[in-house]
C-alpha positions as CSV (number, residue, x, y, z in Angstrom):
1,X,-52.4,39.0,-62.6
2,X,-56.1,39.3,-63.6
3,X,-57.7,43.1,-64.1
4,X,-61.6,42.8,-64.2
5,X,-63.5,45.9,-64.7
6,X,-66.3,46.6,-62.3
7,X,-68.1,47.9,-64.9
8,X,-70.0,44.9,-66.2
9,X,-71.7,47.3,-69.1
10,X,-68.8,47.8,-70.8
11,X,-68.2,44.4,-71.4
12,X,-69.9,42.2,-74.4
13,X,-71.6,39.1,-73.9
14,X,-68.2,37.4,-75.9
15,X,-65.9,39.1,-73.3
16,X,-67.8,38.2,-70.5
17,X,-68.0,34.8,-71.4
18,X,-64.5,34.5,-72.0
19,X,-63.9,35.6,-68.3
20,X,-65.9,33.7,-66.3
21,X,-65.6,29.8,-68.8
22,X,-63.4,27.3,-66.6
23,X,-61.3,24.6,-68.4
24,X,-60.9,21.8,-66.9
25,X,-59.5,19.0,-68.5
26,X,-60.1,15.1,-68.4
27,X,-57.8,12.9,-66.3
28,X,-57.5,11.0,-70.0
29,X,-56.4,14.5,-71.4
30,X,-54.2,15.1,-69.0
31,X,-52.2,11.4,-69.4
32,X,-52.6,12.3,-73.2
33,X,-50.3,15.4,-72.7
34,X,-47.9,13.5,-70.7
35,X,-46.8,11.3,-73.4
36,X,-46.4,7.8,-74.1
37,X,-44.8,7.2,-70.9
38,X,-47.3,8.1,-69.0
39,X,-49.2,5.3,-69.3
40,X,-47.1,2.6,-67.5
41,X,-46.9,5.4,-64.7
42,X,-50.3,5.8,-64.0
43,X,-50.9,1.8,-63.8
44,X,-47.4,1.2,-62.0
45,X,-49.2,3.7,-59.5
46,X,-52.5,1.9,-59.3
47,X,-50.6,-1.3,-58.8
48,X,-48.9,0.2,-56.3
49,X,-52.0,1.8,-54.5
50,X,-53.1,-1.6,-55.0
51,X,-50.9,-3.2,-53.1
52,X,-50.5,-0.8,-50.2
53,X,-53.9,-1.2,-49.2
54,X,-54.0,-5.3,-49.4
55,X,-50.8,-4.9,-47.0
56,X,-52.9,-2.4,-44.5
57,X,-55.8,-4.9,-44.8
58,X,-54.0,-8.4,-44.5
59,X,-51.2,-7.1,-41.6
60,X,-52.9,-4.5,-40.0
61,X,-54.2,-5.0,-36.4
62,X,-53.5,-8.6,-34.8
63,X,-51.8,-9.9,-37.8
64,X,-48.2,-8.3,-36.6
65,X,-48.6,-9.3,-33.1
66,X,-50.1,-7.1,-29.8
67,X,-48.4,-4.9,-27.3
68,X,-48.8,-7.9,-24.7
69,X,-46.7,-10.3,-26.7
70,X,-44.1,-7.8,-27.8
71,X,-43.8,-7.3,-23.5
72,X,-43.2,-10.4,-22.6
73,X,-40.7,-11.2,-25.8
74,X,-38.8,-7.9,-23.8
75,X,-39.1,-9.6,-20.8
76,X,-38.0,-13.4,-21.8
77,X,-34.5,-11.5,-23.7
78,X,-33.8,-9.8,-20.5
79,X,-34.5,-12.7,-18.5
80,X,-33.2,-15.8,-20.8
81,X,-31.7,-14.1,-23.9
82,X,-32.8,-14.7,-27.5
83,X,-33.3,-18.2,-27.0
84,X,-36.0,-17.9,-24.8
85,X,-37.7,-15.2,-26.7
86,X,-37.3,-17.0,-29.9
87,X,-38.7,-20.3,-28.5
88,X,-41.7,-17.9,-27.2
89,X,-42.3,-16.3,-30.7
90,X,-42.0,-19.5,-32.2
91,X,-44.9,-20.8,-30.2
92,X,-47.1,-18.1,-31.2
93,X,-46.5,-18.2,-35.1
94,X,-46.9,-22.4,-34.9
95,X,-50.4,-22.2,-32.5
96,X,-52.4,-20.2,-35.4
């Protein structure tokens, strides 16, 4: 816990200083203190970042399918089994 003294008067311009500097330290100092290993961390984790947002970009929307072709999939297995569905899904993946 912190005491300050209301009394700003009684405090040199050294002390006052002291109180009120920030430290903040560089993202390179900071991957300097973990060690060696942190290195291969930090670019595993960009690679990873990476990669999660080529997925969201390349399968997102359209790309997986819509909620009208996952209906009638639901409604060919109920009426015809997996066959029927499969043949269906098959169609769609072959027409693009």
């Amino acid at each position: 816990m912190i005491h300050l003294r209301t009394d700003t008067a009684m405090l040199d311009a050294d002390t006052f200083d002291d109180l009120t500097r920030i430290d903040i330290d560089s993202l390179f100092d900071r991957l300097m203190e973990g060690g060696p290993l942190m290195v291969p961390i930090a670019l595993c984790s960009v690679v990873a970042l990476a990669y999660t947002v080529e997925r969201l970009v390349r399968l997102g929307g359209r790309a997986l399918g819509d909620r009208r072709l996952a209906r009638e999939l639901t409604e060919r297995m109920r009426a015809g089994g997996a066959d029927a569905a499969r043949s269906r899904a098959a169609a769609r993946w072959t027409s693009r």
